[in-house]
N, C-alpha and C positions, 0 to 999 in steps of 0.2 A: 296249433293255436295256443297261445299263452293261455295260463292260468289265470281264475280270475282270483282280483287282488282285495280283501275287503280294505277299508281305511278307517283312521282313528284321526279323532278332534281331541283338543281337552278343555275342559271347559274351566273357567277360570274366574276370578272376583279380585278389583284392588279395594280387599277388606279380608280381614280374619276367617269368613264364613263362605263355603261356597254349595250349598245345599244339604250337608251335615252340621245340624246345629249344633254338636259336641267337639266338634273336632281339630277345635283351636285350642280347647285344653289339654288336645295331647300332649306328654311329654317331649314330643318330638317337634312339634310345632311350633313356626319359628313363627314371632310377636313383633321383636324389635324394628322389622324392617318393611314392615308394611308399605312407610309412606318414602320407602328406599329405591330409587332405581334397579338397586342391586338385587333384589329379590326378583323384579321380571326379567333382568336379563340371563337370571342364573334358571331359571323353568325354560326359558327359552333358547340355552342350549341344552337343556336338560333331553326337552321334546324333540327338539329336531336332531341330537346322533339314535334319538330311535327312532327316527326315520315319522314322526306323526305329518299327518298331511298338515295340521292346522291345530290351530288355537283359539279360541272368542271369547272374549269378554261378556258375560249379562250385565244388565245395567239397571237402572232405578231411577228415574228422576227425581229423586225425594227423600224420605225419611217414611219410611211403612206406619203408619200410625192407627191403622184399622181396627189391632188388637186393645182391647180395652179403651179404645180411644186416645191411644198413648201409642208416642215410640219410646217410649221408657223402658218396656220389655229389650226390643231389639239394639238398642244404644248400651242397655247395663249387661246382659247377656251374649253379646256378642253375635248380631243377627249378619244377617247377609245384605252387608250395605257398599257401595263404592263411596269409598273414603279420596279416592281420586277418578278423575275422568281419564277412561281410560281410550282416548283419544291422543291422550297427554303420554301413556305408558307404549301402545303400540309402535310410535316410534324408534324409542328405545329397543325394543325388544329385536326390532328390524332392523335396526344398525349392528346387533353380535350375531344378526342367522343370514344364512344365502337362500335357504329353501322355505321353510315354517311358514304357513300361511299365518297371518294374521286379522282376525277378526273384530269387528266391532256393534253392537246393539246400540241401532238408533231410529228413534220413531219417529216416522211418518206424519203422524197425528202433531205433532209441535215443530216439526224443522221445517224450514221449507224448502221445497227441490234443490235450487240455487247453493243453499247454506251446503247441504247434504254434499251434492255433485262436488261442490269445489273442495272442501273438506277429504274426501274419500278419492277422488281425482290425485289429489295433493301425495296421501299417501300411499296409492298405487304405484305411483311415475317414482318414488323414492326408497320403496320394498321393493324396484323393480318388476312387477305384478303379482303381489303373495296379498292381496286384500280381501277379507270378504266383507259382506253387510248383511250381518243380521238382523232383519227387518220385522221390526214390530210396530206394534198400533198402538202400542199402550194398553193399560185394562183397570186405572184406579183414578179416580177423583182426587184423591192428594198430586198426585201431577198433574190432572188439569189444572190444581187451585194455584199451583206453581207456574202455569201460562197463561191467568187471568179468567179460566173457565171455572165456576161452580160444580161441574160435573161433567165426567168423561162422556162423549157419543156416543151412540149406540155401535154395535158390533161394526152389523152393515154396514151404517154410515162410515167408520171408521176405514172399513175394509175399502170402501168406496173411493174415498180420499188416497187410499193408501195405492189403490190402481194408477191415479193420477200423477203423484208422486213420484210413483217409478217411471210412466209415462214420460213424464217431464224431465227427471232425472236422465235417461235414456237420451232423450232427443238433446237434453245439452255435451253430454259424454260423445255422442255423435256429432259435434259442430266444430270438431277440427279431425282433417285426417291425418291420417301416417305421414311421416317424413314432411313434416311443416317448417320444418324448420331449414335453414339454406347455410347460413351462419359466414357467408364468402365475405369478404372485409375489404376483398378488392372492389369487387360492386356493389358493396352498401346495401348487399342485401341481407337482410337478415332472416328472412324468412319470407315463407310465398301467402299471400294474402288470399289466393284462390281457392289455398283450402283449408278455407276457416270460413262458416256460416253463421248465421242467424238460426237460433232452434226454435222461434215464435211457436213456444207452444201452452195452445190457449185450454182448458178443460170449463167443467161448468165450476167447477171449485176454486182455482190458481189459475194462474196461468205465468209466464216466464218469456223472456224475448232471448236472453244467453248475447251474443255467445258465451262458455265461460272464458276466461282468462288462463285457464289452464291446460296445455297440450295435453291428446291425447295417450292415452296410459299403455302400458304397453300388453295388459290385454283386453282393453276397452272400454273395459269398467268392470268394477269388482263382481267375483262372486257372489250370487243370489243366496242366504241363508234364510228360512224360516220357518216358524213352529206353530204356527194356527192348529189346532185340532176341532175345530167351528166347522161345518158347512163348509160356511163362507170362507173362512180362513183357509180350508183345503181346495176350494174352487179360486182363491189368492195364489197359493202355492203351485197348482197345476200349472197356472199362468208364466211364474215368474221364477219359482227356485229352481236352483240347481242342487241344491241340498235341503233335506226339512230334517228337522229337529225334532225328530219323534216324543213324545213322552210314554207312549207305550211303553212297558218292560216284560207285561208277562206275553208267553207266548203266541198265544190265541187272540189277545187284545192289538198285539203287534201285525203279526202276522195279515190280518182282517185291515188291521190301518193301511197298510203295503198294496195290499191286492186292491182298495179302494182309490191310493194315489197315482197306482200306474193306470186305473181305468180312467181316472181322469185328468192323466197325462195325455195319452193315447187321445184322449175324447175331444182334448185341446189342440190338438196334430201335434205334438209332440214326442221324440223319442222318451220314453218311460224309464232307458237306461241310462238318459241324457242328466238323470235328478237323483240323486242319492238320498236312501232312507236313515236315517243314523238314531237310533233311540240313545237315550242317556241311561249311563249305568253307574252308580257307585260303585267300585273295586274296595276288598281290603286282602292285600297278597299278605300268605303267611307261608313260611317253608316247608309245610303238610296243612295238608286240611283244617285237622285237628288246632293248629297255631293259628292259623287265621280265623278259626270261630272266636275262640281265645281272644282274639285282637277285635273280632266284629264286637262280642260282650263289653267288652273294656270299651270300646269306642261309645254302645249305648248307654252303658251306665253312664258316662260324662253329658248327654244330653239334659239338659235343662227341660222336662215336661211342657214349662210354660213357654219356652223359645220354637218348641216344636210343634205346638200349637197354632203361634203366631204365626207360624212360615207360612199353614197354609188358610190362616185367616188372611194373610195375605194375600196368595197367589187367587185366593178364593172371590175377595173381597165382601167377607162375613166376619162378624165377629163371634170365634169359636168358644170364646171363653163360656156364653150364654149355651143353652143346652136347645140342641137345635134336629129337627130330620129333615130329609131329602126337600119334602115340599114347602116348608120354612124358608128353607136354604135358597133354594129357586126364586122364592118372593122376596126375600133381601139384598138379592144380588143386585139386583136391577143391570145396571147396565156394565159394572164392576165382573172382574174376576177372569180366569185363564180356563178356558174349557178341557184343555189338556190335563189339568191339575183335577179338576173335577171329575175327568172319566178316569181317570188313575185311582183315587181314590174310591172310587164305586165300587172299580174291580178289585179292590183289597176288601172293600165289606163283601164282595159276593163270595171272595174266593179264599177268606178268611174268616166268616161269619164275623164281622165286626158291627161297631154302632159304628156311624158317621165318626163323632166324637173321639173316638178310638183309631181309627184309622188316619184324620187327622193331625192324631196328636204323636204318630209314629213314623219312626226314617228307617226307612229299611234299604241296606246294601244288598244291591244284585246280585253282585259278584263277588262270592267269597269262597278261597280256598289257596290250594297251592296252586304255582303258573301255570300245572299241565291241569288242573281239575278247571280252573278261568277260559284257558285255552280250547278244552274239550266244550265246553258251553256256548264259549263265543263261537265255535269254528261251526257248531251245530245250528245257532241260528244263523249265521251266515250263509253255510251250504243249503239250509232247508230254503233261502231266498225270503224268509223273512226281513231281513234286512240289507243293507251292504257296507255294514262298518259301526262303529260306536262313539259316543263323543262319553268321555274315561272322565269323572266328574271325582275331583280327591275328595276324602275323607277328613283326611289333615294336610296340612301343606307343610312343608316339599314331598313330604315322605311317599306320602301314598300314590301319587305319582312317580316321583323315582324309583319306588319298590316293580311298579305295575313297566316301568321302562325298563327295569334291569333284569327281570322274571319272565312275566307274561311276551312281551315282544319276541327276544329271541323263539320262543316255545311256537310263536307264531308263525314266525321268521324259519324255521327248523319244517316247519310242517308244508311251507309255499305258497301260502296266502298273506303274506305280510310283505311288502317291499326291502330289501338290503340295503336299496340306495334311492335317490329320487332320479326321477328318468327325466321330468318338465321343469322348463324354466321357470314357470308362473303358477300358480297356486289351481287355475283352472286344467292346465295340462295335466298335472302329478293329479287332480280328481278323474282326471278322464283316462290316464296311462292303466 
């Protein structure tokens, strides 16, 4: 029986900042070329000769303005904004790789089925099936005020819509089958009309008639990504991913998230090995130990206090500047905020003695050391079944990525839990291989 193989995502932003608010001042880190083609297509064969299953974009519909009532912070600091849509970039990236999944965050909550399907449809059939869709609901009132809404929906509802969505999404992805196409010139046929349907499908929310206009993809429709840590959002996930986006890191917190998604995997008739666990990890590889604490110091000292803040008045949807505890925090969120970011932070105050305030205002790398001290970590929560792989979140960009592919991979690769080469044609095989 083969060995089993963990996998790696990375997690990516078209802007300066990609969850270390410091890390664009590294010396290392490249400015210029942000709004450059050239910088996604050069991470993207960066990723794929070390063999990463995939890549995904996070996304924002807006300008974060929760902290102080201002994006002032995150515009002059350097926050974590998409400066392009990066629907616009995954192309690119997909025309210099053969294998590299490529992903994308987009919400349910403002697209509608149709848009979505055609969109995602589009560039499945032209990455040849390397796509996924990171699926999210949204969680801030500045995006809704940017679709016309005064204030985001509640969780549920949101999650509710979001069933429909993929529903719909689904049944138009299914309204043409395999080999539709005929293309014979002699008989003016171009294609066979018999297999292409109508998806009429109706919900209490949307509904859609299809069909879409776009053949069948070549693995039927992208990859399921998603990162709810809700209830709700885990009982969304059971349903529908094929991969969740952990936010857990520490062990125990992880580990408890794990044993909760396969039972309600299982619970949903689902195979549980069918869905992959993947928590995000910040990396800072250094060539002993010792160097890469060195380089973690150096990386926190360039954090901006107040940028670090923001991130997670954001992700919170609270504003941390004001001096706030748990039960505050609960009463201003209303219907605002990531609950992932929230149980993350708890478990820093429990396990840290920290205030709220403190915990918030702090970015802490996971993974820091040399490639075999990373390796030894990662290989441990891997084999302990905590998880099945990581999605590698830089520090600074290119660097900390290309250190983490030139270091850490091989080390992994070395041990027989890493891939050498890709075995599948489509982004859902190479997860399944």
């Amino acid at each position: 029986m083969a060995k089993r193989k963990l996998h790696l995502l990375a997690y990516l932003k078209t802007g300066p900042t990609a969850n270390h608010a410091g890390g664009w001042r590294h010396p290392e880190a490249t400015l210029h070329d942000i709004l450059e083609p050239s910088r996604y297509e050069h991470i993207a064969r960066v990723l794929e000769e070390a063999c990463f299953d995939g890549c995904f974009f996070a996304d924002l519909l807006g300008l974060y303005d929760i902290h102080r009532g201002s994006f002032a912070t995150y515009v002059e600091k350097g926050g974590q904004i998409s400066f392009i849509d990066p629907m616009m970039v995954l192309p690119l990236m997909a025309r210099v790789t053969r294998h590299l999944g490529l992903g994308a965050t987009l919400s349910t909550t403002f697209y509608h089925p149709y848009h979505l399907a055609r969109q995602l449809a589009s560039l499945d059939i032209l990455s040849k099936g390397r796509v996924a869709w990171n699926v999210v609901t949204s969680a801030t009132d500045l995006e809704a005020r940017n679709f016309g809404l005064e204030h985001i929906p509640s969780r549920d509802e949101r999650y509710d819509l979001a069933d429909e969505v993929l529903e719909a999404c689904m049944a138009l992805w299914g309204s043409w089958d395999e080999g539709a196409f005929i293309l014979d010139k002699e008989k003016g046929v171009f294609a066979d009309a018999s297999k292409v349907r109508y998806a009429n499908y109706r919900g209490k929310r949307l509904s859609t008639r299809g069909p879409l206009s776009i053949p069948r993809s070549p693995q039927g429709h992208p990859v399921i990504m998603q990162a709810g840590s809700s209830p709700r959002g885990r009982a969304f996930a059971a349903r529908w991913a094929e991969m969740v986006f952990a936010s857990a890191s520490y062990e125990p917190d992880l580990s408890a998230f794990t044993r909760d998604m396969r039972a309600r995997l299982a619970d949903a008739g689902r195979d549980p090995e069918q869905c992959l666990i993947m928590p995000q990890m910040r990396v800072v590889v250094g060539e002993t130990d010792e160097i890469a604490e060195e380089k973690a110091e150096h990386l926190q000292s360039l954090i901006d206090p107040d940028l670090a803040l923001a991130n997670n008045s954001s992700y919170l949807g609270v504003d941390l500047s004001q001096d706030l505890d748990e039960e505050v925090l609960a009463a201003k969120q209303g219907n605002q905020g990531i609950q992932g970011v929230a149980d993350r932070i708890k478990s820093a105050m429990a396990a840290e003695k920290l205030s709220l305030k403190q915990a918030a205002g702090r970015i802490r790398n996971e993974l820091v050391g040399s490639p075999k001290t990373i390796a030894d970590r990662m290989e441990a929560l891997f084999e302990s079944g905590a998880c099945d792989g990581f999605v590698i979140s830089p520090t600074y960009f290119p660097g900390s990525l290309e250190a983490f592919c030139r270091g850490v991979v091989p080390e992994l690769q070395r041990r027989g839990i890493f891939r050498t080469r890709y075995e599948g044609n489509t982004l859902r095989e190479n997860l399944r291989a």
